[in-house]
N, C-alpha and C positions, 0 to 999 in steps of 0.2 A: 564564090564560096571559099574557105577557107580553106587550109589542107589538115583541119581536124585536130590540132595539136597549139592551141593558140595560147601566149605566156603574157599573162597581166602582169605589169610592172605598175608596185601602188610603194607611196614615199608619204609619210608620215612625219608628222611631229606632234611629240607628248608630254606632259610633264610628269614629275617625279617629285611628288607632297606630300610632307610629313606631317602630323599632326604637331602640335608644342611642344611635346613629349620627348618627339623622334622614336616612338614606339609603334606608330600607326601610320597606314599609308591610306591616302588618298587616291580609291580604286574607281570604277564604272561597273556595271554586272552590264554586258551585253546584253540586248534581248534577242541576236541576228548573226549568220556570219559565222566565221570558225572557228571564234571564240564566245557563241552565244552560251551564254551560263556559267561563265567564269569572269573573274574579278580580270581586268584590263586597267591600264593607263586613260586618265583622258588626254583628247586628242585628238587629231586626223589631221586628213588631208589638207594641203596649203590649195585654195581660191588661187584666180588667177591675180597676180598685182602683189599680192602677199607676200612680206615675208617670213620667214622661221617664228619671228618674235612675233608679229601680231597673229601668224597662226593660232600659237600656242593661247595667247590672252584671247580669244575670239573660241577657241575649241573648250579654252576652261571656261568659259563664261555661259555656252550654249547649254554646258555637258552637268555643273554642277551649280550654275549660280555665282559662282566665288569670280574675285577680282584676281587677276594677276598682277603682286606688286613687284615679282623679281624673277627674271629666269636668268641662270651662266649655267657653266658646265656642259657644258652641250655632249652627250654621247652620242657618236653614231655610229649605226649597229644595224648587220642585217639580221632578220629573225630568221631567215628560210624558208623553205618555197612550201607547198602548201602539194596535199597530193592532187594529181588531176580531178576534176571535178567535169564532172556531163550537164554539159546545160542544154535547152531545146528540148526537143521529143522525148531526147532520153532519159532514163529514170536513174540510169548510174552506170558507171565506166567501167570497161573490163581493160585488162591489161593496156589501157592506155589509149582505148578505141572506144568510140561511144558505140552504144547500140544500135542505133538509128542513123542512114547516112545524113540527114538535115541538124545533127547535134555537133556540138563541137566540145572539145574537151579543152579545157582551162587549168592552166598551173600560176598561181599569183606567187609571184616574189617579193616578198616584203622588205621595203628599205625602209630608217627611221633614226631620225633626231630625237633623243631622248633630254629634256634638263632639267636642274634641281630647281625644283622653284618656292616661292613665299607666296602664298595666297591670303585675300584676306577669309577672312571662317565664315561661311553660309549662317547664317543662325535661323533659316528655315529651307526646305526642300526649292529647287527651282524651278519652275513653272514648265520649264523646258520637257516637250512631249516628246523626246526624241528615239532614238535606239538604246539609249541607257537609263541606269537607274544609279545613284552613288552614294557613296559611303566612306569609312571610315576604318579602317582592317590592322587589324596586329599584325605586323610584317609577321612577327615567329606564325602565325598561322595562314599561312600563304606556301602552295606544295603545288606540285604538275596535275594535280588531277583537282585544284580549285582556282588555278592563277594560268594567265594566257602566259607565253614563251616570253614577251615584251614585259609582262612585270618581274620574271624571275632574274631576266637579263640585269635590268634598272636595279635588282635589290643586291645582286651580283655585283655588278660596278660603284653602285653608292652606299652602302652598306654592307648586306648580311645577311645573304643565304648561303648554303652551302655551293659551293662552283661545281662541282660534280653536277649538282640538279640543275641549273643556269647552260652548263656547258650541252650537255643535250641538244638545245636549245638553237647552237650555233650553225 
């Protein structure tokens, strides 16, 4: 048994795609997770064997359909740790302790590659039945209460949000 206090270390890789414009980002709407209901990067986790680069083409091809013709710039960035969460029996954590001795409480630290990438343009939705949904998003309307900590960071660094809202984040 564990001693109740267990820390998930998850490393990601995402990209960061503009529309032609450079007025639009290329988001995910979560359906799950601790950023279900907010626009996100696509992405995730590297497979074993993988590396960074075919993550990324392999995570945007599941997520939105699109081909990846180009990633550089590689940002890496931690988002920070996420609060305890009660998993098992329990239905939710109190000061750090589950409810129930057989629950164990979980803090994820999120590590992540972020890069500017060139996609080719879906010109229909992708078949993909996964955790997300995607879209199309005017960076200016992207804020902490409709965008995960990972896109404000990514519009931070490659662009153009305010760093105040980003910096939070860190």
């Amino acid at each position: 048994m564990s001693d109740g206090k267990d820390v998930e270390y998850y490393h990601g890789v995402y990209g960061y795609v503009e529309d032609p414009t450079g007025n639009k980002l290329l988001v995910i709407v979560r359906k799950d997770g601790p950023y279900a209901g907010k626009y996100d990067l696509p992405g995730g986790g590297q497979l074993p064997g993988e590396n960074r680069d075919e993550t990324l083409k392999r995570a945007i091809a599941e997520q939105t359909g699109a081909q990846l013709l180009y990633g550089d710039e590689y940002l890496i960035t931690r988002v920070g740790e996420t609060e305890p969460v009660a998993e098992g029996d329990a239905a939710e954590a109190k000061d750090g302790l589950a409810a129930e001795s057989d629950a164990c409480v979980r803090k994820l630290v999120h590590t992540c590659e972020i890069a500017r990438c060139v996609v080719d343009v879906p010109d229909e939705k992708s078949m993909y039945e996964g955790d997300a949904d995607y879209r199309y998003v005017a960076k200016i309307a992207m804020n902490e209460r409709n965008a995960s900590p990972l896109v404000l960071i990514a519009l931070e660094h490659f662009n153009a949000v305010d760093p105040d809202i980003a910096e939070k984040y860190r």
